[in-house]
N, C-alpha and C positions, 0 to 999 in steps of 0.2 A: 437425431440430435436437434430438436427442435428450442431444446433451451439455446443449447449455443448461437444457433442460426435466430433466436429473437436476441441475444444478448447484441450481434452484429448490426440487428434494426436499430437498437438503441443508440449504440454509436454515433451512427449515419444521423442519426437525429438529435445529438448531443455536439454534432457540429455545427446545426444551424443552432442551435443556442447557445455556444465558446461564441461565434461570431458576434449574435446580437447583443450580449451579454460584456462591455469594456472590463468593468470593475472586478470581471469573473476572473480575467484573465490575467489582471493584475494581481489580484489575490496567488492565483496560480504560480506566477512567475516568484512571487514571496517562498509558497511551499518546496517549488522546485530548487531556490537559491538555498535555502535550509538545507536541504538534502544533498545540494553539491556539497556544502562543505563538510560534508563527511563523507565524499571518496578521496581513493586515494590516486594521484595525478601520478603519469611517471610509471617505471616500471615495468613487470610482464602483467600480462593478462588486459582482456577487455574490461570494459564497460558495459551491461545490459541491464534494460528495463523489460521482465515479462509483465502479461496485460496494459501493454503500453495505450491502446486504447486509439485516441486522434492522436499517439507523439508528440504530445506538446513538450515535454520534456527538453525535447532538441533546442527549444527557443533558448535552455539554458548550458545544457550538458551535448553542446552539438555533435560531440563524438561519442555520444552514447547510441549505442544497438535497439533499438525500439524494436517489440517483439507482440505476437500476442495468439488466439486461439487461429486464427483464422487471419488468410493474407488478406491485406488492403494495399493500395497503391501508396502512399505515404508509411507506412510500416517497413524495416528491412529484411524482419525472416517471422515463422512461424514456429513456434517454441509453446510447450507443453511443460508445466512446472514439476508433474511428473516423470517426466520423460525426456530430459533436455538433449539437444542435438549438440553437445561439446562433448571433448573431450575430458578428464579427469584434470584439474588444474587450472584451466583454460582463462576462468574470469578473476578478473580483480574487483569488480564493485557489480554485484546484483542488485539491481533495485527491484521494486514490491511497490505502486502508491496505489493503495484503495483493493488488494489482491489477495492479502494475508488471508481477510477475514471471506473470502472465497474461497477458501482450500478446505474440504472436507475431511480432508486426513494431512493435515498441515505436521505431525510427525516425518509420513511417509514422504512428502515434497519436499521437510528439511535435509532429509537423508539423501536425496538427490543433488537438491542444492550444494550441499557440503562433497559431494564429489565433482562438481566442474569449478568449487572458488579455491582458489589456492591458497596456501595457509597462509596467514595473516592479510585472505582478501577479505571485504566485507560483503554483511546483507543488510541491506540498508530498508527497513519497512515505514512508511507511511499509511496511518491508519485512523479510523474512526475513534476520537477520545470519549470515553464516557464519564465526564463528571455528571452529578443527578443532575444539573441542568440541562448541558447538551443529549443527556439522556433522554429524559423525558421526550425534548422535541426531536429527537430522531424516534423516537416511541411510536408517536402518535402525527409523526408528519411525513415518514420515512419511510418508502413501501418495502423494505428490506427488513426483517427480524433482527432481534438485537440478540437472539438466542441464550441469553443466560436464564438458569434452569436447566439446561438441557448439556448435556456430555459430550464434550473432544472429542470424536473420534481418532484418534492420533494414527490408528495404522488402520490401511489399507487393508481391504477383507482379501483371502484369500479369490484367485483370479481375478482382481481389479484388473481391467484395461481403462491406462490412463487416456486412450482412445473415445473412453463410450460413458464418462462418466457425463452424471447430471451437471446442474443449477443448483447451487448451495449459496447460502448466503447467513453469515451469523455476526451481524457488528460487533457486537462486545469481549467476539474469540480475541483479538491481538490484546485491549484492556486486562482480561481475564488473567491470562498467559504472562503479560510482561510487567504489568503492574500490581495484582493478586499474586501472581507469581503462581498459580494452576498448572503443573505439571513440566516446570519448567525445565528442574534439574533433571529431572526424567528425559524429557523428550526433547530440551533444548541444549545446554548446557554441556550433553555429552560431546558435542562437535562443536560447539561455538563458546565463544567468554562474549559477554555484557560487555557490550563499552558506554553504552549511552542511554537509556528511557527517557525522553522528554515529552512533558505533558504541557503541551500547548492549549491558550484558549479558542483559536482558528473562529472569534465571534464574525470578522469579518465576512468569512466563508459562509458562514450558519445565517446573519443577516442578510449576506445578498440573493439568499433564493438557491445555491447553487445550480446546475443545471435548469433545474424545470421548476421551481419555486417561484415565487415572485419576492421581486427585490426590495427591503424596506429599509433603506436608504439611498439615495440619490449619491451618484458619481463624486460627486465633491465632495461628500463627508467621509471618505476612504480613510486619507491619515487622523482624524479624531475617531474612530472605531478601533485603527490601529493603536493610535494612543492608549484609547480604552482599556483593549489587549493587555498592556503593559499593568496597567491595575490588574487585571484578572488575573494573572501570573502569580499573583500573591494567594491564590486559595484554588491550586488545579482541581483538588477535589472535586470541587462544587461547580468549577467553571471548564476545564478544559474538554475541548468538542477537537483536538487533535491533538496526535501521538506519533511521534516521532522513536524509532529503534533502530540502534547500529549493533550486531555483531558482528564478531570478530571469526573466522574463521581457525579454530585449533591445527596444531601439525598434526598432522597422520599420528595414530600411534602404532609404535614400532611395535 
């Protein structure tokens, strides 16, 4: 498992740049508040985020379940999005930020996932937006593949062990999927209803370098980029560099 065991290095070194990084964090805290307000509070069922990563998440949803490949002392359990350790029902709000487009057979995990959320919980995904702009510079500045050209693999080959799989990575899968709408009523749809696709421009994000980038603008110009945002909202197309997905969990069918 030597992907997984570098994916862990990067972390660890992805917290000394949240740290030096204000503006990163701020931005974050924006993404996270998005994302609260589509769970839902109250209720049965948990809260969890797999690939929770450093859990920052908590700063906003402090009752949420941070989860991820592999245990850290800040994370609560270790969870496999194939293979999840609940029971049938069990969650009310799964969350997904930056994870969707890490799932190699992102079919086979939704079929999972639809058996621990209980009906009418949600799945709540945060993802890489590809308008041609944000595209391009995740293209050609992004060490991760943007994969399109290349085929879903929706279901898992026979003897997958969700134990022993690789390092996958395909930015433009969640784009593809919820906005092309690629294979959706197939492989989505049959367990979940659409409640939400929002196509955010996330420039803020894309200018400050995130993680390992360098920053091109200074701290203080945070709310005129955010402002900016609000212009670029008017052409996601061409501008949105983040995607925001809520479904809904269907009842069983009888």
């Amino acid at each position: 498992m030597v992907e997984i065991a570098q994916h862990d290095i990067e972390i660890q070194e992805n917290r000394a740049h949240w740290e030096r990084k204000p503006v990163l964090r701020r931005v974050y805290q924006a993404f996270y508040q998005a994302i609260a307000r589509w769970t839902l509070a109250g209720g049965k069922g948990v809260t969890l985020e797999l690939g929770s990563g450093m859990g920052n998440i908590k700063e906003t949803l402090p009752n949420c379940l941070t989860s991820d490949l592999f245990p850290n002392p800040w994370l609560d359990r270790v969870e496999n999005a194939y293979a999840l350790n609940w029971p049938d029902k069990a969650v009310a709000n799964l969350i997904l930020f930056d994870v969707f487009h890490h799932l190699q057979y992102p079919g086979t995990a939704l079929k999972e996932m639809a058996r621990v959320v209980r009906p009418g919980g949600r799945l709540i995904l945060f993802e890489p937006g590809m308008g041609w702009l944000p595209r391009l510079i995740m293209y050609f500045f992004h060490h991760e593949p943007l994969g399109f050209g290349q085929p879903i693999e929706w279901a898992a080959p026979q003897g997958f062990d969700p134990e022993k799989h690789s390092y996958y990575a395909a930015q433009g899968n969640s784009w593809r999927v919820f906005v092309e709408n690629e294979g959706i009523s197939q492989h989505v749809l049959q367990d979940w209803k659409l409640l939400h696709v929002g196509r955010q421009p996330g420039w803020a994000w894309l200018l400050c370098g995130g993680l390992r980038g360098p920053q091109l603008y200074p701290d203080s110009l945070l709310p005129a980029v955010q402002w900016l945002e609000k212009v670029l909202c008017l052409l996601p197309s061409l501008f949105a560099g983040r995607l925001l997905v809520v479904v809904e969990r269907k009842p069983a069918a009888l």
